[in-house]
N, C-alpha and C positions, 0 to 999 in steps of 0.2 A: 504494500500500500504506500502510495506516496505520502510524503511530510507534509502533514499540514502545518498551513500557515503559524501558529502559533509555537508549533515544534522546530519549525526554523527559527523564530527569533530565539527560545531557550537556547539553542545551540550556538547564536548571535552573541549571547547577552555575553557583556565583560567583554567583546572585543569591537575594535575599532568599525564605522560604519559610516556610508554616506546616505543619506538620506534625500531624495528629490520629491518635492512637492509640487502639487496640481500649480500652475503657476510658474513653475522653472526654477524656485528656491532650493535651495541645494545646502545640507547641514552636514558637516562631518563631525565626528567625536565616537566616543566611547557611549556605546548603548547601555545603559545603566540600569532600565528599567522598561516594562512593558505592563499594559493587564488585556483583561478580554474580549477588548475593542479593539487593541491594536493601538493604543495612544503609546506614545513613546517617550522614554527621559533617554535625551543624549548630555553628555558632558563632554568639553571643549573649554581649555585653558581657562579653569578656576570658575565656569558659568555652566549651568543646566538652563537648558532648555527644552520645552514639555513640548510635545508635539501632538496634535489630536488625529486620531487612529483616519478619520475619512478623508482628510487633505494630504495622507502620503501616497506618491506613486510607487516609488520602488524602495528597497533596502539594499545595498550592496555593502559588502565587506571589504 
């Protein structure tokens, strides 16, 4: 069975990511955190910032 979406990001969390939002906003940092939406906590030089689960488009490592 494929990985679903959320068993990717456990495998994600703790390491480095970029993150591209609907819009062409582009976040890189340490993914810190996730819940069952898909919202996101990345960290990036000393700043979190939260991301909400329906304005990302992709996750790349």
């Amino acid at each position: 069975m494929p990985d679903r979406p959320l068993d990717v990001l456990e495998e994600t969390l703790e390491t480095a990511v970029t993150v591209t939002l609907k819009g062409g906003e582009v976040h890189e940092g340490v993914l810190a955190g996730y819940d069952q939406h898909m919202n996101l906590v990345i960290e990036a030089d000393d700043n979190v910032t939260i991301i909400r689960g329906d304005n990302v488009v992709s996750i790349r490592p």
